[in-house]
C-alpha positions in Angstrom: 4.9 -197.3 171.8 2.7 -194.0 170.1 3.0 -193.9 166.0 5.6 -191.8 165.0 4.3 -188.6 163.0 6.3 -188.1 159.7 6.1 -185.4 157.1 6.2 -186.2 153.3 9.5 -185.3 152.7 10.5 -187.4 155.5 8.7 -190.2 154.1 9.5 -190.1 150.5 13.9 -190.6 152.1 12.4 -193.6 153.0 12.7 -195.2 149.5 15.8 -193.8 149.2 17.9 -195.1 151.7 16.2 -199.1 151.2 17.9 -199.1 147.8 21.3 -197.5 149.7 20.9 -200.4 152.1 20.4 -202.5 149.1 23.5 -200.7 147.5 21.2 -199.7 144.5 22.0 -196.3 144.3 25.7 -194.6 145.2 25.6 -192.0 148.7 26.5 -189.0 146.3 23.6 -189.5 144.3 21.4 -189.4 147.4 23.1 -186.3 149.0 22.5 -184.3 145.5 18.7 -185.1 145.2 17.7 -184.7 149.4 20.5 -181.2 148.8 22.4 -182.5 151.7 26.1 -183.3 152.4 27.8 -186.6 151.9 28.4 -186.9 155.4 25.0 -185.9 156.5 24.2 -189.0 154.2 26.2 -191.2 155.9 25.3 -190.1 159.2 21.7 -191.1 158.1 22.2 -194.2 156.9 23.7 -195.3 160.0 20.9 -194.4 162.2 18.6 -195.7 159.2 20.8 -199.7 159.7 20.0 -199.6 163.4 16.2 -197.3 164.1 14.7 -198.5 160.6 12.1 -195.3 158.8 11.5 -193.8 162.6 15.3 -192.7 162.3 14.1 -190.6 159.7 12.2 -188.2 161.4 12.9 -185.3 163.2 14.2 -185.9 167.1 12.1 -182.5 168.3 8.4 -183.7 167.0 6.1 -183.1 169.5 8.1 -182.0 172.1 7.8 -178.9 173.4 10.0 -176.0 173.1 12.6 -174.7 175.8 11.6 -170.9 174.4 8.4 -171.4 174.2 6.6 -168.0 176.1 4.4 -169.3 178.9 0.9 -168.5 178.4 1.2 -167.2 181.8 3.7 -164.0 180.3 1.3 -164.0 177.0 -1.7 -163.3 179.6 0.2 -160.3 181.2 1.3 -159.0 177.8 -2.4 -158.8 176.5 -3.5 -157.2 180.0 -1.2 -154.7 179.9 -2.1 -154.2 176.1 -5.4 -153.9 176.8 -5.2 -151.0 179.4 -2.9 -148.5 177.9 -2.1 -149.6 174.0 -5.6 -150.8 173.2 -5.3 -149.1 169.6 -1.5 -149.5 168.9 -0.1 -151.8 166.2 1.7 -154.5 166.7 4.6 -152.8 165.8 4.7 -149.8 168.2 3.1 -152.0 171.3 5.8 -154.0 170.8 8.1 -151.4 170.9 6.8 -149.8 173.8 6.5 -153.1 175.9 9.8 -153.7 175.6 10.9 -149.9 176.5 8.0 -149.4 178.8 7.6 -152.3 180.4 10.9 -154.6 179.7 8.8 -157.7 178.1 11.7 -159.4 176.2 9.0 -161.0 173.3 9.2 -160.8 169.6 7.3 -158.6 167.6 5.6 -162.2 165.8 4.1 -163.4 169.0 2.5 -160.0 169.9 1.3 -159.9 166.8 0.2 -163.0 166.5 -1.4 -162.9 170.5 -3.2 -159.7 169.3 -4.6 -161.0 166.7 -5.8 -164.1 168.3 -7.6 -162.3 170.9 -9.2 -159.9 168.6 -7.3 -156.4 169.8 -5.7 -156.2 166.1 -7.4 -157.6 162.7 -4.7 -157.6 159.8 -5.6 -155.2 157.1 -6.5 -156.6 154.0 -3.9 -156.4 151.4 -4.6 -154.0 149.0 -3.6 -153.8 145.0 -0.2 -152.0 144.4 -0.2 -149.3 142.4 2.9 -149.0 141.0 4.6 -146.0 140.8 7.9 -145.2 139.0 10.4 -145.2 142.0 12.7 -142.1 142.4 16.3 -142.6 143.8 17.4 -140.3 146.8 19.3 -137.3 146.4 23.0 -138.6 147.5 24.0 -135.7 149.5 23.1 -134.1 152.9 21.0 -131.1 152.0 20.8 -131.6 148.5 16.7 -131.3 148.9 14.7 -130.7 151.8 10.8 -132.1 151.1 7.6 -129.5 152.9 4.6 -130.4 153.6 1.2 -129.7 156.1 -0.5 -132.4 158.2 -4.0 -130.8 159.4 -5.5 -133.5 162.1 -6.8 -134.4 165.2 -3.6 -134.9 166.9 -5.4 -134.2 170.4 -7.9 -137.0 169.9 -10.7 -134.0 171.0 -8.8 -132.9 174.1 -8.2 -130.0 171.5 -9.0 -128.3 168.9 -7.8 -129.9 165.5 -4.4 -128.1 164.4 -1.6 -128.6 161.7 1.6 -130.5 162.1 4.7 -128.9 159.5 6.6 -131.8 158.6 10.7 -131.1 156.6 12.3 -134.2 155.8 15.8 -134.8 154.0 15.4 -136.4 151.3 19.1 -138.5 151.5 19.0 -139.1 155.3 15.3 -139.3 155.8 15.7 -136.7 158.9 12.4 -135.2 159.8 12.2 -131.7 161.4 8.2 -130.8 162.4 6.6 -127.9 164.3 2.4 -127.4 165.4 0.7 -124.6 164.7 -2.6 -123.6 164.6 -3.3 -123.6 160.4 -1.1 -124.1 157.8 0.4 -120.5 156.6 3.3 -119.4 155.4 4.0 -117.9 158.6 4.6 -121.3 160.1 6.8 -122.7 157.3 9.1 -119.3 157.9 9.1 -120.6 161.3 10.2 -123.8 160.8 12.7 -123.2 157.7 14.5 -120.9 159.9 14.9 -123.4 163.0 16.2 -125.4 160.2 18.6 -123.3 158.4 20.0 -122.0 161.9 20.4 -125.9 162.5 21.8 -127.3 159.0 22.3 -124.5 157.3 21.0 -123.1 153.9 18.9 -126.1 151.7 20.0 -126.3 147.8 16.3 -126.9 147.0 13.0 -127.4 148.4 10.4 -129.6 147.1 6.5 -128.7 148.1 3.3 -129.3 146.6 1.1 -126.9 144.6 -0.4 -124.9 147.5 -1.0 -121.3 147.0 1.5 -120.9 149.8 4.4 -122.3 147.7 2.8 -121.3 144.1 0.6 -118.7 142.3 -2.5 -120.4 141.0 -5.0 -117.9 140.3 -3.9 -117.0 136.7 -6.0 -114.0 136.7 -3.8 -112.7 139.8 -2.2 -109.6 139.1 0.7 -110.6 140.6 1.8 -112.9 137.4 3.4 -110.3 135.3 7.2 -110.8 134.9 9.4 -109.3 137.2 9.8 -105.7 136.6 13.1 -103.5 137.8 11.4 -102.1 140.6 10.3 -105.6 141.6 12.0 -108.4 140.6 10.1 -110.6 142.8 6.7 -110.1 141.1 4.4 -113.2 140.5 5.7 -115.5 143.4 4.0 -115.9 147.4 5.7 -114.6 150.3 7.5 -118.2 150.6 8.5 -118.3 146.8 9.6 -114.9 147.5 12.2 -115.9 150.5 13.1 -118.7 148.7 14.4 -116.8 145.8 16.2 -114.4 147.9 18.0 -117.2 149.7 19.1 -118.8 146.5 17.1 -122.2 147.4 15.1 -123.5 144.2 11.6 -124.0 144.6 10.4 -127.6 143.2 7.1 -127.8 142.8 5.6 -131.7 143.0 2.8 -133.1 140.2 1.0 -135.7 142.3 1.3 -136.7 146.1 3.7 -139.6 145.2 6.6 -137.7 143.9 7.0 -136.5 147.4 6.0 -139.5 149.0 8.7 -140.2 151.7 7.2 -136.7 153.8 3.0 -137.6 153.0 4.3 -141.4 154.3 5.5 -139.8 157.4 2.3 -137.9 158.1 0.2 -141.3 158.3 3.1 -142.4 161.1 3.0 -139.3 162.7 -1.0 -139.5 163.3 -0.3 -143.2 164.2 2.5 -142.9 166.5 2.8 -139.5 167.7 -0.7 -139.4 168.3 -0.1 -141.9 170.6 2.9 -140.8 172.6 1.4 -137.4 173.2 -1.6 -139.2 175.0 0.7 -140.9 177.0 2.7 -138.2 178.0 -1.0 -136.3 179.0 -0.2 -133.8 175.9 -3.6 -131.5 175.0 -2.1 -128.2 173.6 0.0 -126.8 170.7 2.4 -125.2 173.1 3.7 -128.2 175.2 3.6 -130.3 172.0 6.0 -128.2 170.7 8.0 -128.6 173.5 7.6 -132.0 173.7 9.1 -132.8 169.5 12.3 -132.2 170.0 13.1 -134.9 172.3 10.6 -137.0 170.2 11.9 -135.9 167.2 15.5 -137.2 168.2 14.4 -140.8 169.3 12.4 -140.7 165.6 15.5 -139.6 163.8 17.6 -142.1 165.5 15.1 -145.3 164.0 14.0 -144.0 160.9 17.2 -141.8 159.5 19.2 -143.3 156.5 23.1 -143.0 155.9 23.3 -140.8 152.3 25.1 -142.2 149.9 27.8 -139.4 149.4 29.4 -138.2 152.9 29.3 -134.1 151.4 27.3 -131.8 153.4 25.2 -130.0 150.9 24.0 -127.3 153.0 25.5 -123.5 152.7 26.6 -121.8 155.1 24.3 -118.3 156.5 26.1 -115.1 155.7 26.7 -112.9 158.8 25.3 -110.3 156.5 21.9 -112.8 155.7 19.3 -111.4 158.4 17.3 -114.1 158.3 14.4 -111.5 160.5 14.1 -109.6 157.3 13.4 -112.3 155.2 11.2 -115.3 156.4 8.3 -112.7 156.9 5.3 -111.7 155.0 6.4 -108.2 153.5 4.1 -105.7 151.5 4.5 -102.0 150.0 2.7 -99.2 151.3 2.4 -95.8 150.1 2.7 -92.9 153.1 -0.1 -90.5 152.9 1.2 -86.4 153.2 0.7 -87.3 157.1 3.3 -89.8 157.0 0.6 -92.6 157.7 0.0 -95.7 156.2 -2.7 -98.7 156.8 -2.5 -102.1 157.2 -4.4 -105.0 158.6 -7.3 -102.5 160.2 -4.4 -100.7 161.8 -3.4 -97.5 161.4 0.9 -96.5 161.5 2.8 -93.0 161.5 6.3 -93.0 160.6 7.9 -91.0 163.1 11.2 -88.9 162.2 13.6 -86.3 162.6 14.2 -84.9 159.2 12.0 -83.3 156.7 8.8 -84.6 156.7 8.4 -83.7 152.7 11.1 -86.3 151.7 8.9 -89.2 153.4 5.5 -88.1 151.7 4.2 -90.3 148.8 7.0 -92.7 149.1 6.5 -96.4 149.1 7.7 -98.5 152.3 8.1 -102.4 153.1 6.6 -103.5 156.2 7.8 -106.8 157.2 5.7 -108.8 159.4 7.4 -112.0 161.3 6.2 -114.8 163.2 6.2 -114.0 166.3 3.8 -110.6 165.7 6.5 -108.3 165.5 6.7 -105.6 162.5 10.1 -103.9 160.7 9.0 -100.4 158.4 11.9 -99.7 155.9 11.8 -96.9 153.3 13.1 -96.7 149.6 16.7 -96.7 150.5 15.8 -99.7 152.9 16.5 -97.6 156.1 14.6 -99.3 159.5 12.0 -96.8 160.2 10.2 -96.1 163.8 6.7 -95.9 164.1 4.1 -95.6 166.4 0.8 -97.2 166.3 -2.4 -94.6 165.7 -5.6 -96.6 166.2 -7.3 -99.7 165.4 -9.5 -99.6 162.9 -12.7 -101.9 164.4 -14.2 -102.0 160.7 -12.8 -100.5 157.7 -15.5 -101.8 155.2 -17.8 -98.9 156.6 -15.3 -96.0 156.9 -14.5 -94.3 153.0 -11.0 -92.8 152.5 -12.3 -88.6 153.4 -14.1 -90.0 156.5 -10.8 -92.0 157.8 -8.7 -89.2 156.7 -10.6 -86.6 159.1 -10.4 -88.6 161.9 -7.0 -89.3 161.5 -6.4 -85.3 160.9 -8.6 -84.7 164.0 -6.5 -86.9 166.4 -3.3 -85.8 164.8 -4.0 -81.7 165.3 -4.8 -82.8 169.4 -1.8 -84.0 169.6 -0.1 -81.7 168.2 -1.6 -79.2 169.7 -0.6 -80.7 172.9 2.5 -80.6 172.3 2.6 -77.5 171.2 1.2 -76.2 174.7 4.0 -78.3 176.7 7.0 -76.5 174.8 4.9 -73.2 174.9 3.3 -73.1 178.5 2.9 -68.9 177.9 0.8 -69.6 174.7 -3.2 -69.5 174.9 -4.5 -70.3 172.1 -3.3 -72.8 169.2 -4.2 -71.1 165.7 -2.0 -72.8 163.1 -0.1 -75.8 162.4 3.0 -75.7 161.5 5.4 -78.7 160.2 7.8 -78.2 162.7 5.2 -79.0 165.5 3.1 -81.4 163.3 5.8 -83.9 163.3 6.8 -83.8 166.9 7.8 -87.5 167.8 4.5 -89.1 169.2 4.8 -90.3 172.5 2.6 -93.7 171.3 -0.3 -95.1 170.5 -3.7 -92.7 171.1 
């Protein structure tokens, strides 16, 4: 017969039961010091009386386990591993063999069969730095965290782009859109997918980029709010947020808005990832992509708030969201009723006087999508038509722009002048009721 293999604890009972055998000591004194039952004691001691000390140890030492994987399954899991999820964690290869591939294994033994083989090394662990925790908001839309994730999220099959990242702060629900760079335009775009979703945030916490914040203190633009423009020292986005009635939170270090940078380093880990296995390589069908994404992530990740009120408001059918998620500026017409912007060159086009136009400031609201909204003092949409595209602006002065623009604005009037007076010959003067003839477009 083999020795029998015993651990310490198992050996130190040993005493124990000899002096119950020797009825030195009472069964209830036993069961307190080994933390068992009284019954479990007597069970014991009965074995003990009739199998001696080998009683005492365990029945299942060195046997082999009925659930034991067979190295034969482990082999195929580190194959398969190998070929497609050389570079996933434990964690998501796991997840993904079981989804993917329906390997019913635990997350332990992957890991554990990765690291064996050398696919995975454990990270070191490093030295918290402890940081004072903040509790979550307790209600559904209560505040709404914003943040920019520039990467490689092509892995070189594209150029590197940005990823826009919302999350909840009670729910932990993430809403995320690519674009090329990080700009206010983009965070319109996504705010407004999200308010046509949820509905209007209470507050928004971001960090201190000049998209979200002033930080030039020699910037104009930081005088207080005047009557003519009570919106005066903020960005485009602090702008919209104001007019929307959301607060503007601005964050002191990357920790106090920890729970969206956390998601970023997921995002380059996993999403990264799934994108290469769906063959992904371009802003536009990543996009597309998300939202199914996006509602398998939400479904592992989100949280239950504490409080069951929904603290989003509800949009205003008189809230055009077009006319304010967009970058707007003020322009002052010239006495042509043309104004310039971006290297190109716009004429208001109208019906009535054109004296009541002249010198008057406009808003020209610029969206996402490229498109452009001209409204005048009384905040009237205006029509215009596009003049000519300026190919370099740094080399043209003010006179020299304004005789071109005079030059291509007496053809066309001229022109016009000739198709409502076919009997005419010549063209000697113009007058303001042919100057401001509609234009037919852009020359």
């Amino acid at each position: 017969m083999g020795d029998i293999v015993m651990s310490n604890k198992e050996v130190n009972q040993i005493e124990l039961f000899e002096k119950l055998v020797r009825k030195e000591i009472k069964q209830k004194k036993v069961a307190s010091i080994l933390g068992l039952s009284i019954r479990q004691i007597q069970r014991k001691l009965k074995r003990y009386r009739s199998g001696g000390a080998k009683s005492l140890a365990h029945k299942t030492r060195g046997k082999v386990s009925k659930r034991k994987i067979s190295q034969e399954k482990l082999d195929q899991v580190i194959i398969l591993i190998r070929d497609k999820y050389w570079d996933f964690g434990p964690t998501l290869a796991h997840e993904k063999l079981d989804e993917n591939h329906g390997f019913e294994i635990s997350l332990s033994s992957v890991r554990q069969e990765m690291v064996r083989t050398g696919i995975w090394k454990p990270k070191r662990r490093r030295k918290a730095h402890v940081h004072q925790s903040r509790e979550r908001r307790a209600c559904l839309g209560e505040l709404v965290q914003l943040d920019g994730s520039p990467h490689d999220w092509f892995e070189g099959r594209a150029p590197k782009c940005n990823l826009n990242v919302s999350v909840d702060d009670a729910t932990n629900t993430f809403s995320v859109k690519f674009s090329k760079t990080e700009t206010a335009q983009d965070y319109f775009q996504l705010l407004e997918e999200y308010i046509n979703t949820h509905g209007i945030p209470l507050a928004i916490y971001a960090d201190k980029h000049s998209i979200f914040r002033v930080n030039n203190p020699g910037n104009l633009d930081l005088k207080k709010p005047s009557k003519h423009n009570k919106y005066e020292g903020l960005t485009q986005f602090g702008r919209a947020c104001k007019e929307l009635n959301i607060e503007l939170i601005f964050a002191n270090t990357a920790q106090a808005k920890g729970r969206v940078e956390k998601v970023n380093y997921t995002f380059q880990d996993r999403l990264v990832k799934e994108m290469r296995l769906e063959g992904i390589s371009n802003i536009f069908d990543a996009n597309k992509f998300l939202p199914k994404y996006m509602k398998q992530f939400n479904k592992k990740f989100s949280k239950e708030p504490r409080s069951g009120v929904d603290m989003h408001r509800k949009l205003n059918e008189n809230i055009d969201l077009s006319n304010i998620l967009c970058v707007k500026e003020t322009r002052t017409i010239s006495k042509n009723l043309t104004f310039q912007q971006n290297n190109i060159v716009f004429q208001i086009k109208t019906k009535r006087s054109a004296f009541t136009l002249r010198k008057t400031s406009v808003t020209i609201c610029e969206r996402y999508d490229g498109s452009i909204k001209i409204f005048d003092y009384n905040k009237k949409l205006l029509e215009y038509a596009t003049i000519k595209l300026l190919p370099n602006t740094k080399t043209t002065n003010s006179k020299q722009l304004n005789a071109k623009l005079d030059a291509i604005l007496i053809k066309e009037a001229e022109q016009n002048y000739k198709k409502r007076n076919p009997w005419e010959s010549s063209f000697d003067e113009l007058t303001e009721d042919n100057y401001f003839y509609k234009p037919s477009g852009a020359v």
